[in-house]
Backbone as a ProteinNet text record, in pm:
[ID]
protein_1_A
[PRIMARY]
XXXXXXXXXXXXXXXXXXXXXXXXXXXXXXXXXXXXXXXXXXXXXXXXXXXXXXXXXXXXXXXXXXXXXXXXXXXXXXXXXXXXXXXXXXXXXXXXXXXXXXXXXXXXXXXXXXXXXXXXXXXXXXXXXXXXXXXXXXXXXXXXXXXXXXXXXXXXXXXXXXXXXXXXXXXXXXXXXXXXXXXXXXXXXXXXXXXXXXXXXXXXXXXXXXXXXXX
[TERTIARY]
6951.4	7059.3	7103.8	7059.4	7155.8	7088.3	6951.5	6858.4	6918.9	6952	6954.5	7144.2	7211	7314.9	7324.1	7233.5	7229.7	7140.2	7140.8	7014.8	6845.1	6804.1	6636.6	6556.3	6503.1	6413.8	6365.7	6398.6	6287.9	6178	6033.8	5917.3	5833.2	5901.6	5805.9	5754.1	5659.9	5641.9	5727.3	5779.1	5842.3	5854.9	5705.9	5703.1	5769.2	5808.5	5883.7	5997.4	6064.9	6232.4	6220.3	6186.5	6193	6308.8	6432.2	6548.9	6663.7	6585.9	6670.5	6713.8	6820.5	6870.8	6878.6	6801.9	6768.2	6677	6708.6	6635.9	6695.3	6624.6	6628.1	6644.8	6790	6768.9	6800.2	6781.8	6720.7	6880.1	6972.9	7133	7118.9	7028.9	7047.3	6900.6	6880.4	6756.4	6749	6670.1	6710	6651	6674.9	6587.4	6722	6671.2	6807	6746.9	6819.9	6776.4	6690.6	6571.9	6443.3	6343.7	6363.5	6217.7	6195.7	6303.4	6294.8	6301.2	6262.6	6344.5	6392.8	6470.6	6562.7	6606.5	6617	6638.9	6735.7	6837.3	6949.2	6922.8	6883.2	6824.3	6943.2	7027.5	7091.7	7043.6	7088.9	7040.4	7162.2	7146.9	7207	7136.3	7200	7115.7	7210.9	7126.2	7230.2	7220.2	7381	7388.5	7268.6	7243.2	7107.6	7189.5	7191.6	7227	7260.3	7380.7	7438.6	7323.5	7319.8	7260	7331.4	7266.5	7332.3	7462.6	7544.8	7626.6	7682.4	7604.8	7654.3	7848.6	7824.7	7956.3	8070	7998	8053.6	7998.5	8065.1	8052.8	8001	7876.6	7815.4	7959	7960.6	8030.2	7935.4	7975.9	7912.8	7852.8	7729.5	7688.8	7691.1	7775.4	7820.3	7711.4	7752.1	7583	7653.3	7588.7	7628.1	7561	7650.1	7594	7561.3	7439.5	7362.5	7314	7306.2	7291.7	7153.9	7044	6934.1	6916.5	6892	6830.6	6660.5	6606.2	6486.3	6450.1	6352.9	6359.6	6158.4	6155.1	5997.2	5920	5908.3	5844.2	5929.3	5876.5	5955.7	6002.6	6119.3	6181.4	6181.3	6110	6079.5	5943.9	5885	5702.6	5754.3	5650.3	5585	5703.1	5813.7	5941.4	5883.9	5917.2	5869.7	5915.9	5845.5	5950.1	5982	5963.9	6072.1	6232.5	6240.4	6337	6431.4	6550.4	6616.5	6783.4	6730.9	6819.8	6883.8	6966	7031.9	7163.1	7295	7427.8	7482.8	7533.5	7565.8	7747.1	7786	7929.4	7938.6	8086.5	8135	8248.7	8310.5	8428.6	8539.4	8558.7	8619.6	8666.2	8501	8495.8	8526.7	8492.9	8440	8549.7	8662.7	8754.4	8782.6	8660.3	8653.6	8530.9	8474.2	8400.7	8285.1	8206.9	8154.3	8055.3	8011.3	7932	7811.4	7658.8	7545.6	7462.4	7406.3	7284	7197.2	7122.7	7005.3	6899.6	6796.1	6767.9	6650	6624.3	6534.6	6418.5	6309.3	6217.3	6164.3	6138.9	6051.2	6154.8	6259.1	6387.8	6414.9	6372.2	6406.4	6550.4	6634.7	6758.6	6869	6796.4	6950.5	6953.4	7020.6	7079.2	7134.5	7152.9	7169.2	7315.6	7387.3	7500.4	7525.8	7529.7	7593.3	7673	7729.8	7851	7848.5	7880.7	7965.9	8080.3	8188.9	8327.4	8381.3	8504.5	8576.4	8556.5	8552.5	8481.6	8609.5	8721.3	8850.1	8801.4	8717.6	8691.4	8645.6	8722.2	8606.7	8596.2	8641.3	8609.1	8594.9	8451.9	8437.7	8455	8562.5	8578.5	8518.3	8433.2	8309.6	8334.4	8342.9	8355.3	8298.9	8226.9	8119.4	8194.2	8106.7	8176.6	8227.8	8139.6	8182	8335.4	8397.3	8510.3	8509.6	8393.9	8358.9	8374.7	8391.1	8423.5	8342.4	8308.1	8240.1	8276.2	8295.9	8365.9	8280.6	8215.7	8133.3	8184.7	8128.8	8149.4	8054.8	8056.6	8012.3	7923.5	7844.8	7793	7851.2	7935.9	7977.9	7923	7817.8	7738.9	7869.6	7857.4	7936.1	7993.5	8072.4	8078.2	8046.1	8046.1	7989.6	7817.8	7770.1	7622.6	7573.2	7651.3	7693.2	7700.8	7812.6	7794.6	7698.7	7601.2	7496	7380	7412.1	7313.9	7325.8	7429.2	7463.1	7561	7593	7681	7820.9	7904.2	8062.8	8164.5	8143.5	8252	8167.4	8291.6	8279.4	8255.3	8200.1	8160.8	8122.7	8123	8084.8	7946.8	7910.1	7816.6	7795.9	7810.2	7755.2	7655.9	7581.1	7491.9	7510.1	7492.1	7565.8	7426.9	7430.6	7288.5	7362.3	7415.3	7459.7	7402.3	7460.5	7335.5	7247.2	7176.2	7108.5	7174.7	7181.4	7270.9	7400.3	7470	7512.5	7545.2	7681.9	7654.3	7806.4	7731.9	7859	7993.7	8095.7	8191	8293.2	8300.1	8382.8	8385.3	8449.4	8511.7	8598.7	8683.5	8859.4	8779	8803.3	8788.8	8884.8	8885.5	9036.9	9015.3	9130.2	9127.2	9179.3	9188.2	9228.8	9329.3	9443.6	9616.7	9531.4	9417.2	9451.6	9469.4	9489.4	9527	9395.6	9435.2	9303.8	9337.4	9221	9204	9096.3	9032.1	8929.9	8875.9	8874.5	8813.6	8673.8	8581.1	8497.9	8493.3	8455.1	8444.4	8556.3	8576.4	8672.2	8692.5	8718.9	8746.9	8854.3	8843.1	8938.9	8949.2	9155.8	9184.2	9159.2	9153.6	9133.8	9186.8	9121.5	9204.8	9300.9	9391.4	9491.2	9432.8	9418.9	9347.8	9236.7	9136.6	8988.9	9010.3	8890.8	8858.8	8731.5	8693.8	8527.9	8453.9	8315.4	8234	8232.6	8146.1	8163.1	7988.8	7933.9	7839.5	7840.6	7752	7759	7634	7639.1	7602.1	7459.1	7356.4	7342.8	7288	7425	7378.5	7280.4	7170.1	7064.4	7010.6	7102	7055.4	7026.5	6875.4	6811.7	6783.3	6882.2	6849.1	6980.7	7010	7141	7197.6	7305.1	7378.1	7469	7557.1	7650.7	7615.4	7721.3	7693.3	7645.3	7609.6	7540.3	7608.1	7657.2	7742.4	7668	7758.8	7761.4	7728.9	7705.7	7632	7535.1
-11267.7	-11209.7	-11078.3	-10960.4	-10819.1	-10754.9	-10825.5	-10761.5	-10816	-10946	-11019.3	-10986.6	-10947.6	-10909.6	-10721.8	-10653.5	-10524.5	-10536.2	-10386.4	-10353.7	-10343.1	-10358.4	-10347.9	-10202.8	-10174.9	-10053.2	-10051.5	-9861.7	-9775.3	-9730.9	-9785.7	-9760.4	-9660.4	-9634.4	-9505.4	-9358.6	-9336.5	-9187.8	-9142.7	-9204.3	-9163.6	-9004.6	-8968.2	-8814.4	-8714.1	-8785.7	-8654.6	-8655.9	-8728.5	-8722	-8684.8	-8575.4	-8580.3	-8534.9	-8502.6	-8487.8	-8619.1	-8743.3	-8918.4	-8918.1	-8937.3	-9025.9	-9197.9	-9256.6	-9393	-9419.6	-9532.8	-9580	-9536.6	-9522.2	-9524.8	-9691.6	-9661.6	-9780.1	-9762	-9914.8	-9926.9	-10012.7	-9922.2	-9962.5	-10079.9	-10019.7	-10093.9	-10022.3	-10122.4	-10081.5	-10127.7	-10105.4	-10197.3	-10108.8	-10137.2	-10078.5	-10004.8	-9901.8	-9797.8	-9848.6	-9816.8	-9782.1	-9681.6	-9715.7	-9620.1	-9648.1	-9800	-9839.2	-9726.4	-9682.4	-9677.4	-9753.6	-9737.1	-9803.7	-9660.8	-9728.5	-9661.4	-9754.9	-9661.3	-9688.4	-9593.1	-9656.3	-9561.1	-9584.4	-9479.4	-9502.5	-9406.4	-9465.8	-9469.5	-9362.6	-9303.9	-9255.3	-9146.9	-9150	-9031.2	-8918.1	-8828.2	-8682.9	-8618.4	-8510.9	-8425.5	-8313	-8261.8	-8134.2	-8023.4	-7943	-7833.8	-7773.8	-7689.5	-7561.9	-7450.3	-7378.6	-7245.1	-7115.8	-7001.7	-6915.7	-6839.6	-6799.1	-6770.9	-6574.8	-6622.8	-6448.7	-6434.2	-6283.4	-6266.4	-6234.8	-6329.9	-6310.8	-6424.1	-6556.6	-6691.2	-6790.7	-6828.6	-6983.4	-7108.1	-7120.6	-7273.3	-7368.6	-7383.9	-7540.4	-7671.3	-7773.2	-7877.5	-7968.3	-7986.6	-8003.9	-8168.4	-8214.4	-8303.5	-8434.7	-8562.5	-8621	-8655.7	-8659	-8687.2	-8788	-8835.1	-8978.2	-8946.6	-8944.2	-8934.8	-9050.2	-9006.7	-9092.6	-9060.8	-9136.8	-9031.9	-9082.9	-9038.3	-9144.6	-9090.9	-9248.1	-9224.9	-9275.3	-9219.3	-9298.6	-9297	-9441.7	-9397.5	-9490.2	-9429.9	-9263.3	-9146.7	-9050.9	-8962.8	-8906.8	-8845.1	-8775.2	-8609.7	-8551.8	-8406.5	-8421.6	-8344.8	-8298.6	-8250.2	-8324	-8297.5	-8340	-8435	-8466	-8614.7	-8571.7	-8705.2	-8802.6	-8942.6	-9065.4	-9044.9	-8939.6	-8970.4	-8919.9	-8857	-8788.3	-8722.2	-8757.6	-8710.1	-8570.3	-8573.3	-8549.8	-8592.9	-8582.1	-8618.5	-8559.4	-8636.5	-8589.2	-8683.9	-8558.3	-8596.3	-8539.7	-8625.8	-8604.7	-8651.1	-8589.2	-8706.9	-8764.7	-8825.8	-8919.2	-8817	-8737.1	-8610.9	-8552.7	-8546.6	-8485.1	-8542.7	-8679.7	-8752.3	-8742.6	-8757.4	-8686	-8605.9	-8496.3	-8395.9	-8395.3	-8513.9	-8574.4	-8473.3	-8366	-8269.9	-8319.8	-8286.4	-8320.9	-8247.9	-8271.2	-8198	-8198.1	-8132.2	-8122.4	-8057.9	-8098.9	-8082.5	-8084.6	-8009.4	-8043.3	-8119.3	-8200.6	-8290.4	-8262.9	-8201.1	-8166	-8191.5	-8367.8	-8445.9	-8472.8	-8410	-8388.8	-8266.7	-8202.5	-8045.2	-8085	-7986.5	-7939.9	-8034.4	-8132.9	-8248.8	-8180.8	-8301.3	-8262.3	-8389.9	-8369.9	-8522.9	-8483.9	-8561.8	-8513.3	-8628.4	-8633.7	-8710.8	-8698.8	-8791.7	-8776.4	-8850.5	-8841	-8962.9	-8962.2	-9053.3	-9102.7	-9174.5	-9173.7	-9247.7	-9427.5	-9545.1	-9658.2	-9735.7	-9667.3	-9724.4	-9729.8	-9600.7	-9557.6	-9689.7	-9741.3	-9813.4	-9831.2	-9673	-9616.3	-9466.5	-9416.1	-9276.8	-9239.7	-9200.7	-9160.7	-8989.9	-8985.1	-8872.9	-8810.5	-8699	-8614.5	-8552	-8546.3	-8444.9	-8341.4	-8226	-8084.3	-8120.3	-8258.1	-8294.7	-8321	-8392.2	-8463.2	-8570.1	-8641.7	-8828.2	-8809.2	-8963.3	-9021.1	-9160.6	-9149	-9272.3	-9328.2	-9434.5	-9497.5	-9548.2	-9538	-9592.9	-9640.1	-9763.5	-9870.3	-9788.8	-9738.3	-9680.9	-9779	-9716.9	-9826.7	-9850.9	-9941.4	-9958.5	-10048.8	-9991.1	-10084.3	-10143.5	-10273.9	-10394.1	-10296.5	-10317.8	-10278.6	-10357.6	-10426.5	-10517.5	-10480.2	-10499.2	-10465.3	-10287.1	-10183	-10088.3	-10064.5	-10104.8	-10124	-10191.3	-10333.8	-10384	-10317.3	-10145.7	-10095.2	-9957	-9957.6	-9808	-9690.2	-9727.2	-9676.7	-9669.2	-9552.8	-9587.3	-9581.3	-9531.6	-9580.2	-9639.8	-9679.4	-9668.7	-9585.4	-9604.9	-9511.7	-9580.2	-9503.1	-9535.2	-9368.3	-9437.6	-9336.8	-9330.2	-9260.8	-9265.4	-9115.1	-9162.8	-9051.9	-9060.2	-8964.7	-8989.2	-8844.6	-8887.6	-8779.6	-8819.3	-8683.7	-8706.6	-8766.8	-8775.6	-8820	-8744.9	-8740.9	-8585.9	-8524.2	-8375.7	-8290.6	-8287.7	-8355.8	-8290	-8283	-8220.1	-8166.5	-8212.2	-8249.2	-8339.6	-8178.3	-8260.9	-8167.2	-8190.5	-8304.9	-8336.7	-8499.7	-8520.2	-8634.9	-8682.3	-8850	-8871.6	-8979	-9003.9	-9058.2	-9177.4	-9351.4	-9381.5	-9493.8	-9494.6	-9682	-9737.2	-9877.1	-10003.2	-10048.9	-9917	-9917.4	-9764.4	-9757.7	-9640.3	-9509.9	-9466.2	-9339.5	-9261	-9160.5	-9077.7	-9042.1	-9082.1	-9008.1	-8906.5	-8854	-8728.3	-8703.9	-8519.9	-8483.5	-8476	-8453.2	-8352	-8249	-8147.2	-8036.2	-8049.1	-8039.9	-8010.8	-8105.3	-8233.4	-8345.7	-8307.1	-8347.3	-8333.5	-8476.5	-8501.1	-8598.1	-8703.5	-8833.9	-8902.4	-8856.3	-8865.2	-8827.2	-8940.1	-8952.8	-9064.1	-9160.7	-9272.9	-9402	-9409.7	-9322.3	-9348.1	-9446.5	-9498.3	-9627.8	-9597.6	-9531.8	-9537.6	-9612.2	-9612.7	-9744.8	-9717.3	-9806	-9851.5	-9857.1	-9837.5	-9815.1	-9812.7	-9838.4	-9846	-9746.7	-9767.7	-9647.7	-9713.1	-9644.4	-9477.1	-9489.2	-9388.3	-9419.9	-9337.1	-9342	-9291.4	-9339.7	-9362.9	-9400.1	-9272	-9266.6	-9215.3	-9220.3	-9263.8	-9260.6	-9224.8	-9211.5	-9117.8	-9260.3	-9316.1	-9406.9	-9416.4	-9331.7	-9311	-9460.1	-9504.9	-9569.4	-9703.8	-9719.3	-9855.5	-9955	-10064.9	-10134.6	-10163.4	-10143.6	-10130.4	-10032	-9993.1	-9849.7	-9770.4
22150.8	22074.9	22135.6	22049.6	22132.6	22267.1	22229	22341.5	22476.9	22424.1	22580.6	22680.5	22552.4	22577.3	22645.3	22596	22654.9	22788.5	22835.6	22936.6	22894.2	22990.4	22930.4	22926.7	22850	22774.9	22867.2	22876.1	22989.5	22915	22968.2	22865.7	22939.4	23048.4	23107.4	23053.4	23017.6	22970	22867.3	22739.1	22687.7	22603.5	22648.2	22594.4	22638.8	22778	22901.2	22828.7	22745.9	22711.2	22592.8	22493.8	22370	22255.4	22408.8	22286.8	22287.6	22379.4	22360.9	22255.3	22214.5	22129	22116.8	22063.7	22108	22216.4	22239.2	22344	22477.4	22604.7	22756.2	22763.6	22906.4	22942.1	23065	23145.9	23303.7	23379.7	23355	23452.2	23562.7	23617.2	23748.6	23830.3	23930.7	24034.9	24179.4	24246.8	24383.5	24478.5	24584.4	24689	24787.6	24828.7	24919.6	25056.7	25198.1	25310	25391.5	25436	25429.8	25324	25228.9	25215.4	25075.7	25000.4	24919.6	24749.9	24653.3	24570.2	24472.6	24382.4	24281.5	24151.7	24037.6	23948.3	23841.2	23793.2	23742.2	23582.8	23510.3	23379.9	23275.4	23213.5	23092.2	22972.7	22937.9	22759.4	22717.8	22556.9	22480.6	22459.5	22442.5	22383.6	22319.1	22213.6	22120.3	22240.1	22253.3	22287.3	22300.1	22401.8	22350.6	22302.3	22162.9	22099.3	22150.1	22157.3	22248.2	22188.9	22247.6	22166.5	22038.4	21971	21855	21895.9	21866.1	21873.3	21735.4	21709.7	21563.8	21508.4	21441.1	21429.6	21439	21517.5	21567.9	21529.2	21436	21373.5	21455.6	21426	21525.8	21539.7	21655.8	21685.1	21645.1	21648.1	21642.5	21732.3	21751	21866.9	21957.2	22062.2	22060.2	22118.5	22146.9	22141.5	22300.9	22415.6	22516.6	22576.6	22668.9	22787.7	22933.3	22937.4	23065.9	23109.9	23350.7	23361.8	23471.5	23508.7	23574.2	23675.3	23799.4	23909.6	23951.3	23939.8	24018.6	24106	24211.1	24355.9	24387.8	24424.3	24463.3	24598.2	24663	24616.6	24572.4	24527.5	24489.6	24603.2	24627.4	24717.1	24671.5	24547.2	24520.5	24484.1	24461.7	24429.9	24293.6	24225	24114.5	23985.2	24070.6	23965.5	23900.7	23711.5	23647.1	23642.8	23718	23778.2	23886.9	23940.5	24052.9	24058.2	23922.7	23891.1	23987.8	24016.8	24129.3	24016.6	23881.5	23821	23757.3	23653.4	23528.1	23561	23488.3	23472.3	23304.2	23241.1	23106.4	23075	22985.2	22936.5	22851.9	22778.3	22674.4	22722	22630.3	22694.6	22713.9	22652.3	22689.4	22811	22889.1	22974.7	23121	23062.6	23182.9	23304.4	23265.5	23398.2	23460.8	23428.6	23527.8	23640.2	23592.3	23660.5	23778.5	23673.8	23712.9	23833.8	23949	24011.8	24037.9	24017.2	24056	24129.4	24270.2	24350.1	24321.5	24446.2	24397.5	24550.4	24589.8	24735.4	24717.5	24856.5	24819.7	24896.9	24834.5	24916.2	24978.9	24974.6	25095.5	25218.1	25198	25321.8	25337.1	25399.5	25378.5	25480.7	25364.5	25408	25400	25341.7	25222.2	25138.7	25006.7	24910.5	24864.2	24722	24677.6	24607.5	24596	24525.1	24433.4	24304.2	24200.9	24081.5	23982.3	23932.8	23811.2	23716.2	23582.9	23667.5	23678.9	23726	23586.5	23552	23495.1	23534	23454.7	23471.7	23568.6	23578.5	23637	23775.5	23833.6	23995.2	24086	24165.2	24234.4	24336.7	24412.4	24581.2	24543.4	24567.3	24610.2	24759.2	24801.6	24914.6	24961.7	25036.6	25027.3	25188.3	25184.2	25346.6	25376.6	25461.7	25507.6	25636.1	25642.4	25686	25840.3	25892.7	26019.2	26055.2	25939.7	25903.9	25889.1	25913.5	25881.5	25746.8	25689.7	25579.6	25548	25419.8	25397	25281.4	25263.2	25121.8	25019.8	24945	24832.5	24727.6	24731.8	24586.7	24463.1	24384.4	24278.7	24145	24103.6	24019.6	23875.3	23853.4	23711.5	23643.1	23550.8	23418.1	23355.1	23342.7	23216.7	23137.2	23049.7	22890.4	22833.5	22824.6	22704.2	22715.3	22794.1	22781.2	22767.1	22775.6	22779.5	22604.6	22555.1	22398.2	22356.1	22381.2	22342	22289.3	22373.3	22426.8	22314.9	22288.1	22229.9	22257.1	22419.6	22473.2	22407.6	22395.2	22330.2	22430.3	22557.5	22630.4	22803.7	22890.9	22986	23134.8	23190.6	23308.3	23425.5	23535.1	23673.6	23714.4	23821.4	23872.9	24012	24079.9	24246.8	24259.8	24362.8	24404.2	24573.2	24649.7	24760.3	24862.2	24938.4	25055.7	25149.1	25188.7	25344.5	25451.6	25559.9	25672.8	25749.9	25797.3	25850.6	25983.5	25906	26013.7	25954.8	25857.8	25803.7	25698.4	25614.6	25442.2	25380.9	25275.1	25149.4	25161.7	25114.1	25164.3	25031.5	24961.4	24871.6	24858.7	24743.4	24745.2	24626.7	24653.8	24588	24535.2	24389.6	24337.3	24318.6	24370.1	24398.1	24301	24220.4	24176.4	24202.9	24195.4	24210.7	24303.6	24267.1	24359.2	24460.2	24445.9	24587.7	24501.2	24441.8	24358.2	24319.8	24357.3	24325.3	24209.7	24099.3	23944	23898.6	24061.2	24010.8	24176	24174.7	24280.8	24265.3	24366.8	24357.1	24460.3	24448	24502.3	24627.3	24716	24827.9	24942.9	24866.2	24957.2	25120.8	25227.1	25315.3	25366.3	25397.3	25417.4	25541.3	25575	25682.6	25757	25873.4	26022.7	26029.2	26129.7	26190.9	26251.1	26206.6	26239.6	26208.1	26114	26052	25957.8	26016.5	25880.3	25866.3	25719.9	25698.9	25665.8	25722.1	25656.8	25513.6	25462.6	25296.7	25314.7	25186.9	25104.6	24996.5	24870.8	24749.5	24711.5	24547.7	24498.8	24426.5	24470.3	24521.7	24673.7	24694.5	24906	24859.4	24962.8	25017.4	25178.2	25211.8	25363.8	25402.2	25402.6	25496.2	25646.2	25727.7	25869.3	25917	25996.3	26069.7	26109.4	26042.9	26038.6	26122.8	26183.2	26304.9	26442.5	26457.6	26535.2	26492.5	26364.9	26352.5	26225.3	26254.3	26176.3	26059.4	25965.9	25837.2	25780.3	25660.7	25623.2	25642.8
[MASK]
+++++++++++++++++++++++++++++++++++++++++++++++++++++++++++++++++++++++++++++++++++++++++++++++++++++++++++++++++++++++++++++++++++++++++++++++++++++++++++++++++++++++++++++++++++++++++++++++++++++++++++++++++++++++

């Protein structure tokens, strides 16, 4: 019945999460390049509480949709799961499509970069400081299993690690007709005649990809 129609319960350590709203759930999983695996784990949470200023009426605190990646082995020391970080919004927000890093310690001198996207996205076009370009298919959970689940709207997610040597630079969020419906940070445009490879989400190719067909 609804179980089989939603995603399946994250039963890991549930003490580490104690402000979930509902259940954790398990998006998607799979194995990256470099012999990793990964797992993109789902949940709600109430807002944390602003500090109090005398004089200013509490707002109301809103319940938000996060999305987490874990990778294992772990790619940081001493992170729970494997924890590569969390990104949360509401439907509100989601088109500003905030992006967060994070460095990865068992890589000294990456950095992981990820996102909520609007559920329309379905090319992150991503530039690194070199001027290469790489195109990523993004991960979009169902809706229907999405609502099964508890979820109230739609979303996409990519997580993106440069290649080594060099550093995320931006990226165009494009749908369907080509149209970009969200930056991040300071995308720069294709050169004249680039065609970038394609990858899906969550790149983590760990090996210096240049030169070698496909992602």
């Amino acid at each position: 019945g609804l179980f089989s129609r939603g995603f399946p319960e994250d039963h890991r350590s549930p003490q580490y999460y104690p402000n979930t709203l509902g259940h954790r759930y398990v998006l998607d999983h799979g194995r990256v390049p470099g012999g990793y695996r990964f797992r993109i784990i789902g949940f709600r949470m109430k807002e944390l509480p602003p500090p109090r200023i005398a004089g200013v009426p509490r707002q109301k605190r809103q319940i938000l949709t996060c999305v987490e990646l874990q990778t294992s082995p772990s790619l940081g020391r001493g992170n729970i799961n494997g924890n590569l970080g969390e990104d949360c919004t509401t439907r509100a927000d989601l088109a500003r499509a905030n992006v967060y890093d994070m460095g990865l310690k068992a890589l000294p001198g990456r950095r992981i970069h990820a996102a909520l996207l609007p559920a329309s996205g379905v090319i992150v076009r991503a530039s690194w400081f070199s001027g290469e370009h790489v195109d990523i298919v993004p991960n979009r959970p169902p809706l229907a299993r999405l609502r099964a689940s508890g979820f109230t709207f739609p979303f996409a997610y990519v997580a993106i690690v440069p290649p080594p040597g060099d550093r995320f630079k931006g990226a165009e969020v494009l749908d369907a007709n080509g149209h970009v419906i969200a930056r991040l940070r300071s995308p720069t445009p294709l050169r004249p005649g680039e065609r970038p490879r394609r990858a899906h989400s969550p790149f983590l190719d760990l090996r210096r990809y240049r030169g070698q067909r496909g992602p």
